[in-house]
NUSETOR-663576 format. One record per atom (N, C-alpha, C): residue number from 0; residue in three letters; chain; atom name; x, y negated, z negated. Coordinates in steps of 0.05 Angstrom, whole numbers. Atoms other than C-alpha are relative to their C-alpha. Layout:
<recs>
+-----+-----+----+----+--------+--------+--------+
|   i |  aa | ch | at |     px |     py |     pz |
+-----+-----+----+----+--------+--------+--------+
| NUM | ALA |  A | CA |      X |      Y |      Z |
...
+-----+-----+----+----+--------+--------+--------+
</recs>
This chain:
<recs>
+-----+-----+----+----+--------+--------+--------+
|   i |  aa | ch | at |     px |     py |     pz |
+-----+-----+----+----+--------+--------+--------+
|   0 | UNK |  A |  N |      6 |     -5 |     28 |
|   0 | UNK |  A | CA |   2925 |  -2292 |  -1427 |
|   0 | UNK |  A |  C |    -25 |     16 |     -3 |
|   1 | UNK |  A |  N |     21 |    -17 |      0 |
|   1 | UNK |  A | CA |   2879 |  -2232 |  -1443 |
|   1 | UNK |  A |  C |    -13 |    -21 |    -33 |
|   2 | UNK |  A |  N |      2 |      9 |     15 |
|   2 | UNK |  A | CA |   2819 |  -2251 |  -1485 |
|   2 | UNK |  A |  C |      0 |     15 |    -24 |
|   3 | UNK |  A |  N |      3 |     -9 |     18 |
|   3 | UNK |  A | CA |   2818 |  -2233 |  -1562 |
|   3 | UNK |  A |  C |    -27 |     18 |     -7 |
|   4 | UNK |  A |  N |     15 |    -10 |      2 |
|   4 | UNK |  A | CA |   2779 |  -2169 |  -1574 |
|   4 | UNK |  A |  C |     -7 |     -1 |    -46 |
|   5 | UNK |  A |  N |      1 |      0 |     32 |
|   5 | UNK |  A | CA |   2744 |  -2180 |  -1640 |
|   5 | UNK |  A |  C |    -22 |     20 |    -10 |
|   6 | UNK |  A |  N |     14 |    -20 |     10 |
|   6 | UNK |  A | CA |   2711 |  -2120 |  -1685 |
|   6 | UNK |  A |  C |     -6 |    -14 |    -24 |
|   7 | UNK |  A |  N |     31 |     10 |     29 |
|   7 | UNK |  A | CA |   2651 |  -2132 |  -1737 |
|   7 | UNK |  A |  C |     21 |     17 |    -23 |
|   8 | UNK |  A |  N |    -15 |     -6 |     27 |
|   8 | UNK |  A | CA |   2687 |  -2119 |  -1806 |
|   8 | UNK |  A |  C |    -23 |     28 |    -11 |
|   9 | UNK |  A |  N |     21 |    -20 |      9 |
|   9 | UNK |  A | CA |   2659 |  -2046 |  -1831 |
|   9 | UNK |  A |  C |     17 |      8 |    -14 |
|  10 | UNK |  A |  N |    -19 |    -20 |     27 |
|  10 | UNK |  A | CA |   2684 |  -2024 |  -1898 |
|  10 | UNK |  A |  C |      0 |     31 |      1 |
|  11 | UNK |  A |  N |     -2 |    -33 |      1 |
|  11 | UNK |  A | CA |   2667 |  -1948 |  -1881 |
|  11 | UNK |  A |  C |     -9 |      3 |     30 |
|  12 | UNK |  A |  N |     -4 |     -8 |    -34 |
|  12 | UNK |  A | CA |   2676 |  -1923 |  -1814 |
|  12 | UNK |  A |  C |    -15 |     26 |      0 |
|  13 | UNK |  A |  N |     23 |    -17 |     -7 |
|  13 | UNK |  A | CA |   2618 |  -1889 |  -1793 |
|  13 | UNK |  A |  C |      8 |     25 |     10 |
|  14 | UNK |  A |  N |    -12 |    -20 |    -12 |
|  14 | UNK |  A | CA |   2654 |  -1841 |  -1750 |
|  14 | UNK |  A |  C |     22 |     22 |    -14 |
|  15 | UNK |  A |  N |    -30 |    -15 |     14 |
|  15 | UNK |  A | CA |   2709 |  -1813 |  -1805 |
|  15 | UNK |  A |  C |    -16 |     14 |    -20 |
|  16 | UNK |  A |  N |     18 |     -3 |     21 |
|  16 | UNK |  A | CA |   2643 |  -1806 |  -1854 |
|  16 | UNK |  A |  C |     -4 |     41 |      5 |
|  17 | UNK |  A |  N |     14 |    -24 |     -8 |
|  17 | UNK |  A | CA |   2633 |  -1727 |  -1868 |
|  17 | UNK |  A |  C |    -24 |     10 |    -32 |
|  18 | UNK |  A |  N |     35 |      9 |     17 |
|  18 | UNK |  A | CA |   2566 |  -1720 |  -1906 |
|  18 | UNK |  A |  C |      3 |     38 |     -7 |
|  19 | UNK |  A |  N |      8 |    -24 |      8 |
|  19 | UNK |  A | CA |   2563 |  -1656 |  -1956 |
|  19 | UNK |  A |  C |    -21 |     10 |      8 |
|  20 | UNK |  A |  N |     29 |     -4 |    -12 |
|  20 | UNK |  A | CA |   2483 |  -1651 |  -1937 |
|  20 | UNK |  A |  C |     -1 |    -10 |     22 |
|  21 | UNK |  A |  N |      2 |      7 |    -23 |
|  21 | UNK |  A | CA |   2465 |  -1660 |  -1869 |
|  21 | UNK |  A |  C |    -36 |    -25 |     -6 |
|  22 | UNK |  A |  N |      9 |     13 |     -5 |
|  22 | UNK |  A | CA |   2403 |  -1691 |  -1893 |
|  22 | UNK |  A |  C |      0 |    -34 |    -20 |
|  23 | UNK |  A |  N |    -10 |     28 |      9 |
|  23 | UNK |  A | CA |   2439 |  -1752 |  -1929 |
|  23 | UNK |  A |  C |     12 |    -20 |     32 |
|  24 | UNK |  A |  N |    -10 |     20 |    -21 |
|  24 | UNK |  A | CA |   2449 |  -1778 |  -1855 |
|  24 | UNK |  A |  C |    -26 |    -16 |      8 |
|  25 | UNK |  A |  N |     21 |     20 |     -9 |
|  25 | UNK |  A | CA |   2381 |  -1805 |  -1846 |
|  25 | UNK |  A |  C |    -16 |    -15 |    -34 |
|  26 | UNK |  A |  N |     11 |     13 |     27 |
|  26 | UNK |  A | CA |   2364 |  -1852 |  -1907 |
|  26 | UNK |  A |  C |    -22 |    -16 |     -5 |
|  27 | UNK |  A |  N |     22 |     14 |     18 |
|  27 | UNK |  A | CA |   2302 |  -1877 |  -1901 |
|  27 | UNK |  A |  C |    -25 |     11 |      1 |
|  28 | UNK |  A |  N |     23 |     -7 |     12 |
|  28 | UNK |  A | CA |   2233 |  -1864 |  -1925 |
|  28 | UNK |  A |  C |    -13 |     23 |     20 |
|  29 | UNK |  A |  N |     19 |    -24 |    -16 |
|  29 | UNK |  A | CA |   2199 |  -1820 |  -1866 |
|  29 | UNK |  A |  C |     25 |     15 |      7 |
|  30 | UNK |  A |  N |     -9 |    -16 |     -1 |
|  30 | UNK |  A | CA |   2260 |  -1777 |  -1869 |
|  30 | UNK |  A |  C |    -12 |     27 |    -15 |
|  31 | UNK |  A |  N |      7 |    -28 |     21 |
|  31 | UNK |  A | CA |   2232 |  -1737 |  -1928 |
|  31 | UNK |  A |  C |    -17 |     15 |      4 |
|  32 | UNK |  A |  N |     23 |    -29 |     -3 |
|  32 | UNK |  A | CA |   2198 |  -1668 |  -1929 |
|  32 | UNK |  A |  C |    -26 |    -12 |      4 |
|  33 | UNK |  A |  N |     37 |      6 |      3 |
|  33 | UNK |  A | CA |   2128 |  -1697 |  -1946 |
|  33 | UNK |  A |  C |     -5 |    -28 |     -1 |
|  34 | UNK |  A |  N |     -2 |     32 |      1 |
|  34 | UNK |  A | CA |   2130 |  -1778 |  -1935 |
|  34 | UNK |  A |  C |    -30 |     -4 |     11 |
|  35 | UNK |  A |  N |     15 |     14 |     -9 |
|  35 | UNK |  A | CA |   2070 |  -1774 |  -1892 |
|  35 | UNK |  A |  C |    -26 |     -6 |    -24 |
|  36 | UNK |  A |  N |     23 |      5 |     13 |
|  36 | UNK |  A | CA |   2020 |  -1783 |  -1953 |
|  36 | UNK |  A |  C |     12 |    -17 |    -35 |
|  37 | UNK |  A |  N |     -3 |      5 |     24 |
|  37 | UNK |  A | CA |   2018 |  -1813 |  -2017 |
|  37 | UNK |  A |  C |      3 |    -30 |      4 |
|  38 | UNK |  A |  N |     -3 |     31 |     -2 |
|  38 | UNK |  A | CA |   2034 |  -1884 |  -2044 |
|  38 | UNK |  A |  C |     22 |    -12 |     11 |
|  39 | UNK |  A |  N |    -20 |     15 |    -16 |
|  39 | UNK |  A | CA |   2097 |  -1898 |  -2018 |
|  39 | UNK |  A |  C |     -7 |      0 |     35 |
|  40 | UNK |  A |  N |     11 |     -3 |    -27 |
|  40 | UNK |  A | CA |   2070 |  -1882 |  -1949 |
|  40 | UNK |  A |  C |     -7 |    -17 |     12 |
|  41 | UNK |  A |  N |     18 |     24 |      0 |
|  41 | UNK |  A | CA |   2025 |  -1933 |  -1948 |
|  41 | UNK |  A |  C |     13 |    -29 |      5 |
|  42 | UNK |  A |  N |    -20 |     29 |      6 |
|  42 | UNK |  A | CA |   2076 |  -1987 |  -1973 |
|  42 | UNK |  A |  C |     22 |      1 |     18 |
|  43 | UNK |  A |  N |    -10 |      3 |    -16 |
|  43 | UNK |  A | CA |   2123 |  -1968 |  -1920 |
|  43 | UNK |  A |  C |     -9 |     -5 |     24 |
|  44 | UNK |  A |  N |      8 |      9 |    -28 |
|  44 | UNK |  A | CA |   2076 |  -1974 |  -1860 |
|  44 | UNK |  A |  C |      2 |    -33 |     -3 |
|  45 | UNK |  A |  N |     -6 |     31 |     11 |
|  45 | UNK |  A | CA |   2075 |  -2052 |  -1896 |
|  45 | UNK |  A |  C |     18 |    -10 |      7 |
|  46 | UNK |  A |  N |    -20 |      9 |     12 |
|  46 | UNK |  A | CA |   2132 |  -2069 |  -1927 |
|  46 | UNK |  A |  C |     23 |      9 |     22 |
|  47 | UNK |  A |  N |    -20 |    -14 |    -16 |
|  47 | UNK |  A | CA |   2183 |  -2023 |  -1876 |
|  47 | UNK |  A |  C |      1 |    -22 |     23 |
|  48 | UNK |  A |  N |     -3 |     15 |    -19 |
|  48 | UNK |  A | CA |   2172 |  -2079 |  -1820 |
|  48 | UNK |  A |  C |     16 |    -26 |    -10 |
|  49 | UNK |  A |  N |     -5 |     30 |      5 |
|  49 | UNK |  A | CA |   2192 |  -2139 |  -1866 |
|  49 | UNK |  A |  C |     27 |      3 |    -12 |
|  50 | UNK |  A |  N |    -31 |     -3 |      5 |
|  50 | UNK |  A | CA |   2255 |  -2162 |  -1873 |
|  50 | UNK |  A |  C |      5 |    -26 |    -25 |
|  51 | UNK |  A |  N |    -13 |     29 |     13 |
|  51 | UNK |  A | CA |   2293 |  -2225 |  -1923 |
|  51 | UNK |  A |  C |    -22 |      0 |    -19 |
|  52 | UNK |  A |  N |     20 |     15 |     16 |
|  52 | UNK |  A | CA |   2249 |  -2274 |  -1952 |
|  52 | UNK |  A |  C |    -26 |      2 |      0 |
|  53 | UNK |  A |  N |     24 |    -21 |     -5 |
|  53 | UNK |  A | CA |   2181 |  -2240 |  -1923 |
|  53 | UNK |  A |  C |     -7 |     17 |    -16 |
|  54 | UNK |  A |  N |      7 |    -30 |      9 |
|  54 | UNK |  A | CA |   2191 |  -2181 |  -1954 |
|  54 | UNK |  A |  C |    -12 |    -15 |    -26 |
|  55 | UNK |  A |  N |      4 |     19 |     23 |
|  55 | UNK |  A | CA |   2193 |  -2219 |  -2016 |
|  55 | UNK |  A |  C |    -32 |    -13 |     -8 |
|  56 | UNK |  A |  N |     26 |      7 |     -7 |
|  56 | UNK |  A | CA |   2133 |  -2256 |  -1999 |
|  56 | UNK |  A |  C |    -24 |     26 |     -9 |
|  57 | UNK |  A |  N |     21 |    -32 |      0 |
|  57 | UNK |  A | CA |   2094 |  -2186 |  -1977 |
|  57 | UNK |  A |  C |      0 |     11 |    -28 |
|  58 | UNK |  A |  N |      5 |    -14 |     21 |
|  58 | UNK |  A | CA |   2114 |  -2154 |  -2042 |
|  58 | UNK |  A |  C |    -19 |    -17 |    -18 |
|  59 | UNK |  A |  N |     25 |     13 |     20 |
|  59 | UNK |  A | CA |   2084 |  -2206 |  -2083 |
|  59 | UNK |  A |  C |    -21 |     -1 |      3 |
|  60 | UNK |  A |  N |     26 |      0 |    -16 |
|  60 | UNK |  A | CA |   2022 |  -2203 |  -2048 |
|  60 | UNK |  A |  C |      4 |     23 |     -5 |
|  61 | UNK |  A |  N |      3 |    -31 |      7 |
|  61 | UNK |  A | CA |   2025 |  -2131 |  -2058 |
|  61 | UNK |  A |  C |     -9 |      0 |    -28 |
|  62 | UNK |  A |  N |      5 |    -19 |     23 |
|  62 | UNK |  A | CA |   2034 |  -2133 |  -2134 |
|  62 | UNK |  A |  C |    -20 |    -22 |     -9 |
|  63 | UNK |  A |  N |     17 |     16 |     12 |
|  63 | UNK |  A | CA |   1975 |  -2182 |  -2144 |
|  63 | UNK |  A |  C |    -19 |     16 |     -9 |
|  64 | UNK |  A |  N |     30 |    -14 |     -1 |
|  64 | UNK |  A | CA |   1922 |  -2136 |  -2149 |
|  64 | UNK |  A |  C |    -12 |     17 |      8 |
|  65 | UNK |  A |  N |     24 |      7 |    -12 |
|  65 | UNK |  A | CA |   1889 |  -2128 |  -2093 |
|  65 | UNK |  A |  C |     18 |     34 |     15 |
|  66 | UNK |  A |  N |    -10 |    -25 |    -21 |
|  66 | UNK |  A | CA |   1940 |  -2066 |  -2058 |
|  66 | UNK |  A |  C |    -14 |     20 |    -10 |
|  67 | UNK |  A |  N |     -2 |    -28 |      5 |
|  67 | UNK |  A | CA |   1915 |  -2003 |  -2067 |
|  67 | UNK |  A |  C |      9 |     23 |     25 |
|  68 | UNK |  A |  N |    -10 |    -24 |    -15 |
|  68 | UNK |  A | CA |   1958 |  -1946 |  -2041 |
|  68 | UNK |  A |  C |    -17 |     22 |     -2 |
|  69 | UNK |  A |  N |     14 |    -36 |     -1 |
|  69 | UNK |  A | CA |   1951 |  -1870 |  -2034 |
|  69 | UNK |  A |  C |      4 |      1 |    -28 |
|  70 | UNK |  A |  N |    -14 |    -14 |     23 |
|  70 | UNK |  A | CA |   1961 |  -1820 |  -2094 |
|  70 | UNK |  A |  C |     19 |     -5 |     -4 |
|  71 | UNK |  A |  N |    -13 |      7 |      6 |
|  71 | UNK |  A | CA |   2011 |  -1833 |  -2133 |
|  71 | UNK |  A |  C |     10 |     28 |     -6 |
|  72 | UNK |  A |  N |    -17 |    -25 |     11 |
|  72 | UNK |  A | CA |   2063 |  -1762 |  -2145 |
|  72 | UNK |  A |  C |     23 |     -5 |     -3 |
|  73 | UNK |  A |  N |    -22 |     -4 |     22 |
|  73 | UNK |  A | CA |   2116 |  -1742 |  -2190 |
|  73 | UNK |  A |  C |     20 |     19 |     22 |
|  74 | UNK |  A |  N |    -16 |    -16 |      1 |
|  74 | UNK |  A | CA |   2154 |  -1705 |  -2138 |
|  74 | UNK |  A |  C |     30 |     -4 |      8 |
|  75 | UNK |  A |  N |    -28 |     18 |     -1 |
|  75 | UNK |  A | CA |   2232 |  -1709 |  -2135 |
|  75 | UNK |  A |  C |      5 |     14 |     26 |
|  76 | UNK |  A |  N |    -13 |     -1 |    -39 |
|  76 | UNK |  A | CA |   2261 |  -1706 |  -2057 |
|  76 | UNK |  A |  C |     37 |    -13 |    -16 |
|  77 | UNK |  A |  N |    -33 |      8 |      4 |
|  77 | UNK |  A | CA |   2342 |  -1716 |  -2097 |
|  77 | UNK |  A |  C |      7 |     31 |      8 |
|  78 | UNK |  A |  N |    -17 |    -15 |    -18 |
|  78 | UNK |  A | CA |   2390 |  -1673 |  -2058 |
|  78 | UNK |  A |  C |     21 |     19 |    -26 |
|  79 | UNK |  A |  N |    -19 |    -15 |     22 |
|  79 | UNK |  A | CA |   2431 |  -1621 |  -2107 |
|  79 | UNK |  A |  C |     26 |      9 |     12 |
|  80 | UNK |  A |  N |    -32 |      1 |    -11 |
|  80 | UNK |  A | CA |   2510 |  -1619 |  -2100 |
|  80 | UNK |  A |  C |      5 |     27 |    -15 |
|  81 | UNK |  A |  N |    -24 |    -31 |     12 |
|  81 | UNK |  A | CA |   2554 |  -1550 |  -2117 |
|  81 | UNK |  A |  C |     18 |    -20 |     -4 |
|  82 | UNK |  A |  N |    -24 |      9 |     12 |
|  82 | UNK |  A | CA |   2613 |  -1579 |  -2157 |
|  82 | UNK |  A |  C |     25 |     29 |     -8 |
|  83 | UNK |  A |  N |    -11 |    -29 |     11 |
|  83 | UNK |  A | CA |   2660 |  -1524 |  -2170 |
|  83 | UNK |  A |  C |     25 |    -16 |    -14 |
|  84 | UNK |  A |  N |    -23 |     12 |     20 |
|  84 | UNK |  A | CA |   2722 |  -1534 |  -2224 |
|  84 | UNK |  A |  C |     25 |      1 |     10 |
|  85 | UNK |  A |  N |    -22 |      0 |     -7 |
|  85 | UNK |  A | CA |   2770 |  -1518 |  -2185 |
|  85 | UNK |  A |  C |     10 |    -17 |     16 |
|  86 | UNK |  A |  N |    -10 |     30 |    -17 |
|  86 | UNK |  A | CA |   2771 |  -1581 |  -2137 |
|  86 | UNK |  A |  C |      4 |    -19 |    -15 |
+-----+-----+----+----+--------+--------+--------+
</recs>
């Protein structure tokens, strides 16, 4: 009797995925153009390690007071799609 090969349940199959932008394949924070500065920067060298109920923890301890990050900027890093009418 061979044994039962069992596969992790994945609602989207990574491998069938084809990504309009090439840079919607890496999604997190030090992907973007200019990540290394500013306030989120800061809160990811933190926050980016902790996981669950921690994180949780960490943030609140974050928004007591006492964090101060980098500069805070307005700039947008959203990706722009071509839609055309005919599809």
């Amino acid at each position: 009797m061979q044994p039962k090969v069992v596969n992790a349940f994945q609602r989207v199959k990574v491998e069938e995925v084809q990504y309009a932008d090439e840079r919607m394949q890496d999604n997190s924070y030090w992907a973007l153009d200019d990540s290394g500065s500013g306030y989120g920067a800061k809160a990811q060298e933190v926050l980016g390690q902790v996981r669950g109920r921690d994180f949780r923890h960490e943030k609140t301890k974050k928004k007591r007071g006492t964090y101060r990050g980098g500069q805070i900027d307005l700039q947008s890093h959203s990706i722009k799609f071509n839609y055309s009418e005919e599809e």
